[in-house]
C-alpha positions in Angstrom: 27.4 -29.8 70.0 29.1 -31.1 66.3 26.1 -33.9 66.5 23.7 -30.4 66.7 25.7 -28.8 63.9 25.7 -31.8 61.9 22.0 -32.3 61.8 21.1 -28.2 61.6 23.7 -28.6 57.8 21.6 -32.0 56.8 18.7 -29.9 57.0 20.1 -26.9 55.4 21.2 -28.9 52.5 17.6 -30.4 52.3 16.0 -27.6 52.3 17.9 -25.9 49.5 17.8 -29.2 47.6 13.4 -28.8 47.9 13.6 -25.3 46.9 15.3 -26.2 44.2 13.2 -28.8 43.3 10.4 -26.7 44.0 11.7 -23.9 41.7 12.9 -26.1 38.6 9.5 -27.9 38.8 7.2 -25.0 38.6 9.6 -23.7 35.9 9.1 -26.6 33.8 4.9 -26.5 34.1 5.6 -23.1 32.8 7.6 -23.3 30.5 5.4 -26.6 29.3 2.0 -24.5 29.3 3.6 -21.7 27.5 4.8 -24.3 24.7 1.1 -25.4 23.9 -0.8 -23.7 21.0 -4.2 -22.1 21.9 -5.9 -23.2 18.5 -5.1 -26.3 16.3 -5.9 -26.0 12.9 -4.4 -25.9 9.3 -4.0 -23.0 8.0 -4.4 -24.3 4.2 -7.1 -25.5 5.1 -9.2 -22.5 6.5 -11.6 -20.9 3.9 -14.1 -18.7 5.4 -13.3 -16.1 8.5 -16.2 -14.5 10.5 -14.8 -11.6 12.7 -17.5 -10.0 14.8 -16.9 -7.0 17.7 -20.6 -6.5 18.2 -21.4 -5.1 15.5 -22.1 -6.3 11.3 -19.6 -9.4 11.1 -17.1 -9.3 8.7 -17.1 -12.7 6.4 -13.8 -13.1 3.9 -14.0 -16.2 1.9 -11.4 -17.8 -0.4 -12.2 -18.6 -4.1 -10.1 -19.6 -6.5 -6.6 -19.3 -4.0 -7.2 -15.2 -3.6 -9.4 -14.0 -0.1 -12.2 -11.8 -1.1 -15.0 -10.0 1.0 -18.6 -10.8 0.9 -19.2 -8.5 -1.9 -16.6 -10.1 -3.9 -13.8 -7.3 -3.4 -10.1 -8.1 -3.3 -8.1 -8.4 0.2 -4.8 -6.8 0.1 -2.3 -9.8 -0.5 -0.9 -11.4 2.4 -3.2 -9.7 4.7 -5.6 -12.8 5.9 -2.3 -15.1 6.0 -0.5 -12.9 8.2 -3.4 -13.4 10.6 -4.1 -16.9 10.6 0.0 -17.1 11.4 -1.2 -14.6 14.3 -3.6 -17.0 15.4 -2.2 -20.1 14.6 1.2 -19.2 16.4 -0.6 -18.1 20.0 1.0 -19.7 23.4 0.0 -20.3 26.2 0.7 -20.0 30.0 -0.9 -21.1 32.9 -5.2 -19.9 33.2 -5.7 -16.6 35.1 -9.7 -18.0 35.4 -11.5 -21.3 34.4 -15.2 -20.1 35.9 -17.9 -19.2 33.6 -18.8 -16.0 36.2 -15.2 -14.8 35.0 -15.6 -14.6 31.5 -17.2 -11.6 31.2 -15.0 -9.6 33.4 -12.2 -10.2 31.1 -14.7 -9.8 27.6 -14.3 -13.2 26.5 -17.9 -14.0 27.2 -20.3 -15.5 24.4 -22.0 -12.1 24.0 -19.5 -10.1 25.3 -15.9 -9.4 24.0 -13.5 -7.7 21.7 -13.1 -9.9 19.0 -15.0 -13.1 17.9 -13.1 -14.9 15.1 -14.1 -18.1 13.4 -12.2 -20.2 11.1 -13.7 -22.4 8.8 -13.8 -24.9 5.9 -16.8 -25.5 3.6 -19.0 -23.5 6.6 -17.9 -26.1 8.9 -16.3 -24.9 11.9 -12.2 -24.9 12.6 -11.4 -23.5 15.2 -12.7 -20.0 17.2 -11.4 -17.5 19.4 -12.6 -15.1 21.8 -10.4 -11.6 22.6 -11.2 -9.5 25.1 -9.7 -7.0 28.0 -6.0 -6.0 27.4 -3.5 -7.9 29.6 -0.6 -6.0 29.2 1.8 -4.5 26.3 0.5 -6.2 23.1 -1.1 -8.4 25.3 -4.7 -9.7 25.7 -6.9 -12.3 27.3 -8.2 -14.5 24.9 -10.4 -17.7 25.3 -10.7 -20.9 23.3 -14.5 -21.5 22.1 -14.5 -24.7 22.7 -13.2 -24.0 26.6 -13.9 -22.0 29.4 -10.4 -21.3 30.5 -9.0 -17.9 30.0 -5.2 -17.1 29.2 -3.4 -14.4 28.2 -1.7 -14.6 24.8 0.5 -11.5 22.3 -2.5 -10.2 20.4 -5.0 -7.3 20.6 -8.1 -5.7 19.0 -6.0 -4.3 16.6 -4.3 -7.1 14.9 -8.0 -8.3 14.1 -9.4 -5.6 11.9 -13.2 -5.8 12.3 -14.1 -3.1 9.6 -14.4 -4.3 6.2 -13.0 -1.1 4.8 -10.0 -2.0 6.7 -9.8 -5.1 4.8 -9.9 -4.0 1.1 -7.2 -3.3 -1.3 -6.9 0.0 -1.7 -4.0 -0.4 -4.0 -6.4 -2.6 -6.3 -6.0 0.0 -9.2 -2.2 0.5 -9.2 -0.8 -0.5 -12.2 3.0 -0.6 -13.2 4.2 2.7 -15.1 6.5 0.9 -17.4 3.5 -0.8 -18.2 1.2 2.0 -19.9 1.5 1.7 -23.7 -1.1 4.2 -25.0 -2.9 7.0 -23.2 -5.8 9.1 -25.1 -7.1 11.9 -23.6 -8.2 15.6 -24.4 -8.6 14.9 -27.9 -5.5 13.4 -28.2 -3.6 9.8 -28.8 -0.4 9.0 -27.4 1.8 6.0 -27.9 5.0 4.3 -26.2 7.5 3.5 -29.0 11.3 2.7 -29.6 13.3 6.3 -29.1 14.7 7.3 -31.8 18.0 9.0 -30.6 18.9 6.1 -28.7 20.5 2.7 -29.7 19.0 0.6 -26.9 16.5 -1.1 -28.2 14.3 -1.2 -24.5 14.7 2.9 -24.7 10.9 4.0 -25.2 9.5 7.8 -25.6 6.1 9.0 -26.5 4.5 10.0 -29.6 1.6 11.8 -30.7 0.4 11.8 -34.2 -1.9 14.7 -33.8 0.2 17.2 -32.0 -0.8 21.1 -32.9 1.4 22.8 -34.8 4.9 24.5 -33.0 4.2 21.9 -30.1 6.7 18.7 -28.8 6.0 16.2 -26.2 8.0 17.5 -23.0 8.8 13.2 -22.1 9.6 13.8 -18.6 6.7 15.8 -17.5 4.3 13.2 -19.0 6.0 10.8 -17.2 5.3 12.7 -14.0 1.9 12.8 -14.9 1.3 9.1 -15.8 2.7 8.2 -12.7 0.0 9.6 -9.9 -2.6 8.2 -12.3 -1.4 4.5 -12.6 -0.7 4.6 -8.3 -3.6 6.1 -7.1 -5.4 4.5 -4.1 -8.7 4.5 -3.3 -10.2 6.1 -0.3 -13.3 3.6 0.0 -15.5 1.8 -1.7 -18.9 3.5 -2.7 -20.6 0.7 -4.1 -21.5 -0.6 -7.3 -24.5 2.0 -8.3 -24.1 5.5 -9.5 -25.5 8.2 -7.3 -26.2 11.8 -9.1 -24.1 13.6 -6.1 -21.2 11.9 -7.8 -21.8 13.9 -11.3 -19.9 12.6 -13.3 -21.3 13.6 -16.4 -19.3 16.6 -15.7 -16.5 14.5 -14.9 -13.2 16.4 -14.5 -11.3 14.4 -16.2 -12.1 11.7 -18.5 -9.3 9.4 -20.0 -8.4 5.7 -21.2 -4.9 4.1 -21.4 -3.5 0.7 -23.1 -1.7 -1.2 -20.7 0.4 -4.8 -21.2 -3.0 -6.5 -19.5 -5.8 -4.4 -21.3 -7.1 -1.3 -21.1 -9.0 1.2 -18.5 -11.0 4.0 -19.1 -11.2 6.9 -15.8 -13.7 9.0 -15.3 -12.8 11.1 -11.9 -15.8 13.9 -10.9 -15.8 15.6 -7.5 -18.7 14.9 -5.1 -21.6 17.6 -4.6 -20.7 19.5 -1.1 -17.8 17.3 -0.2 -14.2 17.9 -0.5 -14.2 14.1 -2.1 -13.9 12.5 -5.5 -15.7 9.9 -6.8 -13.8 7.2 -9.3 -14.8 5.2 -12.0 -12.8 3.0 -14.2 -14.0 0.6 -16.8 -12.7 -2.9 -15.8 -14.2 -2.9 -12.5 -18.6 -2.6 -11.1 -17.6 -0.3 -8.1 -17.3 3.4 -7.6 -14.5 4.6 -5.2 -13.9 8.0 -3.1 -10.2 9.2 -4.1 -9.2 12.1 -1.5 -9.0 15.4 -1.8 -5.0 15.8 -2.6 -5.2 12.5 -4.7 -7.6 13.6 -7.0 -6.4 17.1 -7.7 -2.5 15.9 -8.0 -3.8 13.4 -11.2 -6.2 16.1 -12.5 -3.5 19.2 -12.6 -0.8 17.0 -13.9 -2.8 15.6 -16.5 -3.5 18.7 -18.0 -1.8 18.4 -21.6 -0.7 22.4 -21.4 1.8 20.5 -18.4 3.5 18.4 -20.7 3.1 20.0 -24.0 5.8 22.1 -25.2 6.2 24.6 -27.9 8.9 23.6 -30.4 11.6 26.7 -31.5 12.8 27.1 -35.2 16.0 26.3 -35.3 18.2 28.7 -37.9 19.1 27.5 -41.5 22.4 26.2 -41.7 23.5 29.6 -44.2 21.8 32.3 -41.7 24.5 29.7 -38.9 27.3 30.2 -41.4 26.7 34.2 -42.0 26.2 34.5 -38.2 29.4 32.9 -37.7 31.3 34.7 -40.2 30.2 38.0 -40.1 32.6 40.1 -36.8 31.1 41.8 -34.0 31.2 45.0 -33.3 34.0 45.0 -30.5 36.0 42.4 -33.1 35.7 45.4 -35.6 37.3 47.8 -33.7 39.9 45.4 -32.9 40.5 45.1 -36.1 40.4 48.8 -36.7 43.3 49.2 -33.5 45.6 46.6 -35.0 45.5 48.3 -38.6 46.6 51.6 -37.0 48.8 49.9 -35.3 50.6 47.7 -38.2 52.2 50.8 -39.6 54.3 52.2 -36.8 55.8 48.8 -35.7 56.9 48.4 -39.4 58.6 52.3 -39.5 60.5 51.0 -36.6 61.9 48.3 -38.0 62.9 49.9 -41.0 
């Protein structure tokens, strides 16, 4: 009976020793998958993106160390390096397929998927990756091009914008406030000098030579108004040709500032039968759509009657003195009550 015992607690302990085995084994072929990078490549060196979803790709290029679009237009900064660090940091685990048949059930397939991204340097080919079907929270399956295997991996459709309008700087135009030196506009010049009831020399205010009579600058309401007009983003990009629907020869507000880099003329107009403006400014080809709200925010506070004051006559310094000196009419009849009242408090003293 102990010989029975004996062997049933060897084979006990073996088994539990296997399973563990077993366990810690399939652990580390995990955990090892999960370690390895879906793409090698260098991101400095990567030049040119193609992103596809079916439709017009998208191609970003880099010239001269800043990504542009086809047409030459700025990327927002930061915007194409945050994604090759998406790309280039991908793990992954063990295959959910390897068959060709499979690839198009989870839209990884040569003609059919998500996303289609290419990296490359001097048009030759990087590295390329196929996204398709989601595979969970912030999760997709995702494919090698050069493989057939298909793993999941933390990205989606969505950190791969496949617009180029999502791709442009809107924010191309904003310029710093502190930065504006001369504004003219409605007949009018205005320029950024050294305030004169201040003793710090970096204390600026704004003057205008040509101010009508009885008027003053109001300083804080023409700062309000610079500031919507130096960070105004654009909507979209229209193109580089003028369209008549954008009539801007009736422009509703035409303008040109001085800042530390140059200068800019605007020209803002609205759009025939659309709720839209159309921009124009002078150091750059294209013509942007500004929204609604954007548009009519610059255009009402840049309306000189906003930020022009009239200036009140102050009183001589005699008609001060006079006004000062001569009583009111309640301090004359005090003055009346305590000389009627001088006399009896003297009889009753004598």
């Amino acid at each position: 009976m102990k010989t029975i015992i004996t062997i049933l607690a060897a084979v006990a302990v073996v088994q539990v020793a296997l399973a563990v085995w077993a366990f810690s084994g399939k652990t580390s072929l995990n955990d090892q998958a999960a370690a390895s990078s879906l793409l090698a490549f260098d991101k400095a060196e990567v030049d040119q993106l193609v992103i596809t979803d079916g439709d017009e790709p998208v191609e970003l290029a880099k010239k001269n160390g800043k990504w542009l679009t086809a047409g030459d237009f700025p990327i927002e900064e930061g915007k194409v390096d945050a994604m090759l660090s998406k790309l280039g940091g991908l793990k992954f685990g063990l295959p959910v397929a390897t068959s060709e048949s499979a690839l198009g059930r989870f839209k990884v397939a040569e003609k059919d998927f998500e996303r289609h991204i290419q990296l490359k340097k001097s048009g030759d080919m990087l590295a390329e990756i196929y996204v398709g079907s989601g595979a969970g929270a912030r999760k997709s399956h995702v494919r090698n091009g050069s493989q057939n295997a298909v793993y999941t991996a933390a990205i989606g459709s969505y950190d791969i914008p496949a617009s180029l309008d999502d791709w442009q700087d809107k924010g191309l135009l904003i310029l710093n406030t502190d930065d504006v030196k001369k504004l003219e506009i409605s007949g009018m010049t205005l320029e950024k000098v050294k305030a004169s009831d201040s003793d710090d020399d970096k204390a600026m205010e704004w003057k205008a030579a040509d101010l009508e009579a009885g008027k003053t600058l109001d300083q804080q309401a023409l700062k309000d108004a610079i500031s919507p007009l130096v960070n105004m983003r654009i909507s979209k990009v229209l193109g580089k040709e003028s369209k008549p629907e954008y009539e801007l020869e009736q422009a509703k507000l035409n303008l040109k500032l001085v800042h530390e880099a140059g200068e800019r003329s605007y020209q803002l107009g609205k759009i025939k039968d659309t709720e839209d403006y159309v921009l124009k400014v002078s150091d750059r080809p294209e013509y942007f759509q500004i929204s609604d709200f954007t548009a009519k925010n610059v255009i009402e506070k840049m309306d000189k009657d906003k930020w022009l004051k009239s200036l009140e006559s102050e009183p001589d310094a005699e008609a001060k003195a006079e006004e000062k000196e001569a009583p009111s009419e309640v301090e004359k009849e005090v003055q009346v009550e305590e000389e009627k009242e001088t006399p009896a408090v003297e009889s009753s003293k004598q």
